[in-house]
N, C-alpha and C positions, 0 to 999 in steps of 0.2 A: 290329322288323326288325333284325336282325344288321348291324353295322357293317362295313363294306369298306375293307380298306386299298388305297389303289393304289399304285402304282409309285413314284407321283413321293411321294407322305407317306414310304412307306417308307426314299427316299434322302434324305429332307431329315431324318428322324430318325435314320437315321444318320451323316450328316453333324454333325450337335447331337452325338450321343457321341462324334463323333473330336475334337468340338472342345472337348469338355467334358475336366474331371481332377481329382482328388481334391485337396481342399482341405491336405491332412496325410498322412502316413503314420502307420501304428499296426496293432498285431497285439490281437483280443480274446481273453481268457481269461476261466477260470472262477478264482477266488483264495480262498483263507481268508481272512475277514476278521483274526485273528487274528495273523495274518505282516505287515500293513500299519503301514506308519508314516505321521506327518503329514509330508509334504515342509516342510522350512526355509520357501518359500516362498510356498505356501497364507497366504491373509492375512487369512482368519477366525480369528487368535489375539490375544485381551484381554490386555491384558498387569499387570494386577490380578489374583491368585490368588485361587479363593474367588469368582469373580464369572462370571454366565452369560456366555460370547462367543458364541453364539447360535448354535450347532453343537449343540445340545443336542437329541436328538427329541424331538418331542410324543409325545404319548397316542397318536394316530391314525397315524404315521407307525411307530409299533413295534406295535399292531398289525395293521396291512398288513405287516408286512416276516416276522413270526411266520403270516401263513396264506398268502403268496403268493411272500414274498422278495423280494429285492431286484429291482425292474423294469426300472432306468434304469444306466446303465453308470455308473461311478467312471472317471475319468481318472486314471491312474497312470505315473510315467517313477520308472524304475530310480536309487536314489539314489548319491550318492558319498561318502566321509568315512565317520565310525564308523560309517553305515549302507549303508555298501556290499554290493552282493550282494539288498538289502531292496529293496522299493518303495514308494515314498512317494506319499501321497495330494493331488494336485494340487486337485482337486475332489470332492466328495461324502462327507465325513466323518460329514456327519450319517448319512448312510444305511446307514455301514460298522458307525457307533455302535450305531445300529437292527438290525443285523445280529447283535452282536456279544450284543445285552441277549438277542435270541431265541434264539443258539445257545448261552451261558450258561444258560439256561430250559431248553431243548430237553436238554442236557447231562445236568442235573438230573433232568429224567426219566425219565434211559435214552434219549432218541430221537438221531437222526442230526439235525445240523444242513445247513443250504445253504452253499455258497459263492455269494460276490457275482459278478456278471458285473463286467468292467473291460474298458477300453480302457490301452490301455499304449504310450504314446508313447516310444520306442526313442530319436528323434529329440532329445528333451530331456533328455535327461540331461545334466548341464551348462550347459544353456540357462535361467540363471536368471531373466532379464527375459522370456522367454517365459512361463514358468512363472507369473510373479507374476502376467502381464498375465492371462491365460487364467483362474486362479483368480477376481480381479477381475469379470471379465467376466463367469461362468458364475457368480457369486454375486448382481451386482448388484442384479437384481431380484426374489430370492428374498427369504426372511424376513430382516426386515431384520439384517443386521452390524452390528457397531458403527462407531461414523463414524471411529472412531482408526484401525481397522484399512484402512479407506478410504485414510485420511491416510497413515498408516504404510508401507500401498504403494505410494502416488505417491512418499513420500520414501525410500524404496529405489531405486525403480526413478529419479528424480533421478539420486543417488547413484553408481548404475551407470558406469562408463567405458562408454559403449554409443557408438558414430556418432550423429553429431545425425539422421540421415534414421531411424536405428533407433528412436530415442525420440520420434521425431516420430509413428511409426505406433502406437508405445505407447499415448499419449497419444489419439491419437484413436480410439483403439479404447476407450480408458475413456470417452471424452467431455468428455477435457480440454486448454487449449490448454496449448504450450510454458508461457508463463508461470504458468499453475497448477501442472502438476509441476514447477518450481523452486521457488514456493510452500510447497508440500506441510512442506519441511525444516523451514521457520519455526514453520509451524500445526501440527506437527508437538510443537511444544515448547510448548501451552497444556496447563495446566491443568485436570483434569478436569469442576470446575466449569464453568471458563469454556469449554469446549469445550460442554457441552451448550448454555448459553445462549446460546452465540453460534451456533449450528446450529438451536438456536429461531428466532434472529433471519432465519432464513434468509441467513447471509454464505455464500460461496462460498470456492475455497482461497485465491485473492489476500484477500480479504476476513478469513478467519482470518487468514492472516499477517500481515496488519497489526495486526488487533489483537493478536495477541500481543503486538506492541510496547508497544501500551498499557494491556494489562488490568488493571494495578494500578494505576493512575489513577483518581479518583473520574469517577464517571458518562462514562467514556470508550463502552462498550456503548451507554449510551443516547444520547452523542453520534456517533457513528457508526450507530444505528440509524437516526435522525434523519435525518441527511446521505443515508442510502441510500435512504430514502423520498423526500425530497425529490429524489433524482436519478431515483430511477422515477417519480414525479409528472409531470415535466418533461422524459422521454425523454431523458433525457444518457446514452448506453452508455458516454460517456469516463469516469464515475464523478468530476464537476466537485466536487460538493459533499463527497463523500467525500475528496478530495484535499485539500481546505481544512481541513477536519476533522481528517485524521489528520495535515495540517500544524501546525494549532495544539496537537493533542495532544504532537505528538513535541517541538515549544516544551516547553510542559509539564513534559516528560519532561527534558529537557534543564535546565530552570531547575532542577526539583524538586534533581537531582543533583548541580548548584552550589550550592543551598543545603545540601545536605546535607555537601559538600566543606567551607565556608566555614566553619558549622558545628565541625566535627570539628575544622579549624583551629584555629578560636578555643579552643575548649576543652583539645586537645593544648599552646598555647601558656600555658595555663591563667591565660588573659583571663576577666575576670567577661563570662558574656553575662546583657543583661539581655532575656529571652524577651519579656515582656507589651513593651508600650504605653510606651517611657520619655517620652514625652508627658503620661504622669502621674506622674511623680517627679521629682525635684530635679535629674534627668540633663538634661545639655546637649551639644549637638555640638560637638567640637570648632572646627567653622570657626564657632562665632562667640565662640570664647575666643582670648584672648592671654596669652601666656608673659610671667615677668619683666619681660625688656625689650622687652615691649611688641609683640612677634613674632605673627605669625599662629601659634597651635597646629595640633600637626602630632601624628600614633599618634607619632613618635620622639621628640619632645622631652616627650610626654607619658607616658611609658612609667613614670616613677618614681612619679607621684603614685596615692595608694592608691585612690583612682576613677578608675583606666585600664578602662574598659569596653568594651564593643561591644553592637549589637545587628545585627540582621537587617533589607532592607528589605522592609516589609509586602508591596509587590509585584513586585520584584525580587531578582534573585541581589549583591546587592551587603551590605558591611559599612559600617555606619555608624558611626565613633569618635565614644565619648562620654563625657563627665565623671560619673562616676555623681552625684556632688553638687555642682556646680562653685562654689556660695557655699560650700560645708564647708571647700571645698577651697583655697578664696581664690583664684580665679581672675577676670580681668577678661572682659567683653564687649567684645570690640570694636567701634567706633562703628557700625556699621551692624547690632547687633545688639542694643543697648545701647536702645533705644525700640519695640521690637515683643517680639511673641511669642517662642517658641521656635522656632516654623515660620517666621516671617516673614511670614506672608500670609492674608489673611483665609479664610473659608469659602468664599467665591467662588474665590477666586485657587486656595485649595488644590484644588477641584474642576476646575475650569480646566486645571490644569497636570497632572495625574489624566487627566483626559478627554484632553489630548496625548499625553501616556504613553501611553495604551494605543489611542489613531487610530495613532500612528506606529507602532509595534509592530505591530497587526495588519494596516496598509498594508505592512512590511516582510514578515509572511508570507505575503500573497498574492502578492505577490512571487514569490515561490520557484514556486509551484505554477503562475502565470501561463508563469512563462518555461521551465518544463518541458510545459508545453502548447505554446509556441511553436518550442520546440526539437522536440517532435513533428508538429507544423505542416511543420516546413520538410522531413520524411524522408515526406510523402504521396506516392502514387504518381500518378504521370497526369501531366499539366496544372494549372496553376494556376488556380483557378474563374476567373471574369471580374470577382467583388467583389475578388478577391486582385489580379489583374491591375491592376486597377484604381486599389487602392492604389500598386502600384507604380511602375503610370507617372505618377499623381497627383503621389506625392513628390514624385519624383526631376526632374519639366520643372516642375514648382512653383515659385513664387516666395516660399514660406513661408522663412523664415532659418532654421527649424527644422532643415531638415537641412543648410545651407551650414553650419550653428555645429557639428554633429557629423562632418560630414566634413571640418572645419577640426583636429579634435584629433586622428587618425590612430590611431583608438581603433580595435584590433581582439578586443579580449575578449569583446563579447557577439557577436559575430558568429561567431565562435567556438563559443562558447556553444550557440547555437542550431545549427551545423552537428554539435556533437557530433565536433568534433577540439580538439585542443590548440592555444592560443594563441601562433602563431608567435612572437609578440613579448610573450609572459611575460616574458622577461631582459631584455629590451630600456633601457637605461638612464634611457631618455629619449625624449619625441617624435621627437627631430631624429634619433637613428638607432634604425632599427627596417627590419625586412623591406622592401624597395621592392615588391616584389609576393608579398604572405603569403598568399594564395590561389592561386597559380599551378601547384601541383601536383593541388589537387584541383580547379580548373577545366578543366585539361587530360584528369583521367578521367572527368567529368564531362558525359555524354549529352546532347544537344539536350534533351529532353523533361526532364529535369530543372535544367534552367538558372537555373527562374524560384528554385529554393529559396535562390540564395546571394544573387539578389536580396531576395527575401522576410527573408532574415535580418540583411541588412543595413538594409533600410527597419524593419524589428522593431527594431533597435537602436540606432535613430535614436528610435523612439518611446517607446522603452522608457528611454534615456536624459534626451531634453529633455521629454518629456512625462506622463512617470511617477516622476519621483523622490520625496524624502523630503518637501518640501515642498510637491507637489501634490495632496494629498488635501486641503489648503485652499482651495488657488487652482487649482483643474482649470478649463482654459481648451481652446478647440476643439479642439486637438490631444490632449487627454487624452479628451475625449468621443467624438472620430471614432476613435480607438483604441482604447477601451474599447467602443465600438457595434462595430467591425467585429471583434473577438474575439466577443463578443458573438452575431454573425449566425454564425459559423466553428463554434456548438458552446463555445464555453468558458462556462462558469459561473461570471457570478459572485460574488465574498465577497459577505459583507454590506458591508463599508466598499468595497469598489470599487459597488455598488449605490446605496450612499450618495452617492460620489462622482459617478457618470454625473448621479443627479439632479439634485447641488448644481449640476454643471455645466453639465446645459439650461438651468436656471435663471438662472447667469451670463451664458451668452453669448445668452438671449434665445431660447435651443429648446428648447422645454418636453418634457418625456419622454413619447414616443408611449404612448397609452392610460392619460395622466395627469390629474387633474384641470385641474391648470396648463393642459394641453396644449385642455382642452375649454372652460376659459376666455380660452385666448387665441384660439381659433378662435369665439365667441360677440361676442371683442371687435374682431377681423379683419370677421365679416360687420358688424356695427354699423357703422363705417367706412366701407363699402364701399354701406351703403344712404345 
């Protein structure tokens, strides 16, 4: 039975076309593939010569294009510069290629070849962040591209002086946030090895871009793969473990370059270094020799004698001055060095003092990564939860000394800090004068509904000061553990020695770590009691 329009479908579908409009503008033609060039922008180009960039036709794509021609339109905008006049191929290179092998064939024969159909965006000529996106776009999930040229075009279009609202629609049109195409520039600069591996690894652009920082690090890839497992294991989208990771990496990175500075030193100064072990040779440190008369030795006053050495320390960026033979050399011990080893301290002690080295050390990098989690704690939108609130008013009408001993010192640096301004009282001489109210600009623009965060950064800085310093990874006491618990519940991850530390903590203050053994023997030894 024949379908019946009536009156009223027929005004509501045209109504739908008045209110519809064409996505673009653009004129079709019929074009030689032969007059075509590649637009600059098009971001299917490898940049290794000699090597497929994946624009290449198959078998089956040239011959469909030799018994039927080209079917699908090529996007083309009118180029500028030496190829002014020319039109450049925004999209479908492959197909032009395929075009191009059949009317070379066809030629050869005698026959008349086809021209390609094209769309020709008029509109873009000169619109080169258009152009790149659209390339991007209309390739991405064709046969795969190479990932550089992915890369390559986020860091263009970066790059671009575009308005932020311009690159913001970029970006989501490829399916990436702001901070990946800022990314892009970094990952941009791996490695061709390390770029496949690390696209195995499934990292994303922030993800490259970090490791570029550390790709020449030993097992840097597999400690970052590591950390990113472990953050998908545990639903962390804030990327906790990874933070800690390419924190201790960029450590790492940062000693490796001191030693290598130190290094270059000594030898420009053209000091003997003694590389291996001088704990197996005749070599002594200077601080437990004495000069002539009797003086603590010092690198200056020992500068003449023909065993002026140095070495390197095993696990620090530091130099240690040493007597390469200091009996050759007639040099005294000094009493307190004159009856032990060379170390001073036995196997125990040296392991001891080893195992502080390197607690305090990695207590000081999570540090870093903790207080940039809480500096993006305090820019949340909304309301403060009710565990945050909580905190808050806990502190502050608290009777703990904890925070009367850090609002006694008129510390505004980590508060600071955490709000992401400048420390009004950086210069400030001295306690006694400094800002009288250094927050008072930006609590004045400062919305009702975000009020709680200069709170929240303040009571952070209270905790982050008397209850996380350098010597509490020993003695973490209730205020290190309700701080550590309540990051903790917020989403933060975390290290291993701050993990360590909540433990050691329960433990101290008598609250065992929920879904801990501890925790299932003190509840066994609670009912016991209680029968």
């Amino acid at each position: 039975m024949p379908t019946t329009i009536t009156a009223e479908a027929d005004q509501a579908m045209s109504e739908a076309i008045a209110h519809a409009q064409p996505a673009f503008t653009g004129r079709f033609a019929w074009v030689d593939p032969y007059d075509l060039v590649i637009d600059p922008y098009n971001h299917r180009r490898h940049h290794e010569k000699g090597q497929d960039d994946g624009t290449e036709p198959d078998a089956d794509l040239i011959a469909s294009v030799e018994e039927v021609g080209v079917q699908s339109l090529l996007l083309l905008r009118p180029q500028t510069g030496d190829n002014e006049g020319r039109l450049g191929i925004i999209f479908g290179q492959r197909r032009n290629k395929a075009a191009i092998i059949a009317a070379d064939k066809a030629k050869a024969e005698g026959r008349p070849y086809t021209l390609v159909p094209a769309l020709i965006r008029d509109d873009l000529r000169g619109v080169d962040d258009e152009a790149l996106a659209l390339s991007v776009i209309e390739n991405k999930h064709r046969t795969d591209p190479h990932h550089r040229d992915y890369i390559e075009a986020a860091r263009q279009l970066s790059l671009m002086e575009l308005p932020t609202a311009t690159k913001d629609r970029h970006a989501r049109a490829l399916g990436l946030s702001r901070e990946e195409l800022t990314a892009a520039e970094r990952a941009a600069q791996l490695d061709d090895t390390a770029l496949r591996e690390a696209v195995a690894a499934d990292f994303d652009l922030i993800e490259l871009a970090d490791y570029q920082e550390v790709q020449h690090l030993n097992n840097a890839r597999w400690t970052l793969e590591r950390a990113k497992s472990r953050d998908l294991r545990e639903n962390n989208d804030k990327r906790g473990h990874w933070a800690h990771a390419m924190n201790d990496l960029r450590q790492k990175k940062e000693d490796q370059a001191k030693r290598l500075a130190l290094k270059a030193d000594i030898t420009a100064a053209g000091i003997t270094l003694i590389e291996h072990s001088w704990r197996d040779t005749p070599a002594r440190p200077l601080t437990d020799l004495l000069t002539e008369l009797g003086k603590p030795m010092t690198p200056d006053t020992h500068t003449r004698c023909p065993g002026h050495a140095a070495a390197l320390h095993p696990s620090e960026p530091e130099i240690i001055w040493l007597c390469a033979d200091w009996k050759k050399n007639r040099h005294e011990l000094n009493a307190a060095s004159s009856t032990v080893s060379p170390s001073g301290m036995s196997e125990a002690e040296k392991e001891a003092r080893r195992r502080t080295i390197r607690y305090n050390k990695a207590w000081r990098a999570a540090r870093t990564v903790r207080q940039e989690f809480i500096a993006d704690m305090c820019e949340t939108t909304g309301d403060a939860s009710p565990a945050t609130w909580a905190l808050i008013l806990n502190t502050i009408t608290g009777t703990s000394t904890m925070y009367a001993r850090y609002v006694s010192r008129h510390s505004t640096d980590l508060v600071s800090a955490f709000l992401k301004i400048d420390d009004p009282n950086e210069d400030a001489p001295d306690r006694w004068n400094r800002v009288q109210n250094p927050f008072a600009p930006l609590i004045a623009r400062t919305g009702k509904t975000r009020r709680w965060r200069l709170l929240l950064a303040q009571v952070a800085a209270t905790y982050e000061s008397e209850a996380m310093h350098d010597g509490m990874w020993q003695h973490p006491d209730s205020s290190t553990v309700a701080w550590l618990t309540f990051l903790k519940e917020q989403g933060y991850a975390l290290s291993d020695i701050e993990d360590e530390v909540l433990a050691l903590g329960h433990k101290r203050t008598g609250k065992p770590l929920e879904g801990s053994r501890d925790e299932e023997a003190q509840k066994e030894q609670d009912e016991q009691a209680a029968a």
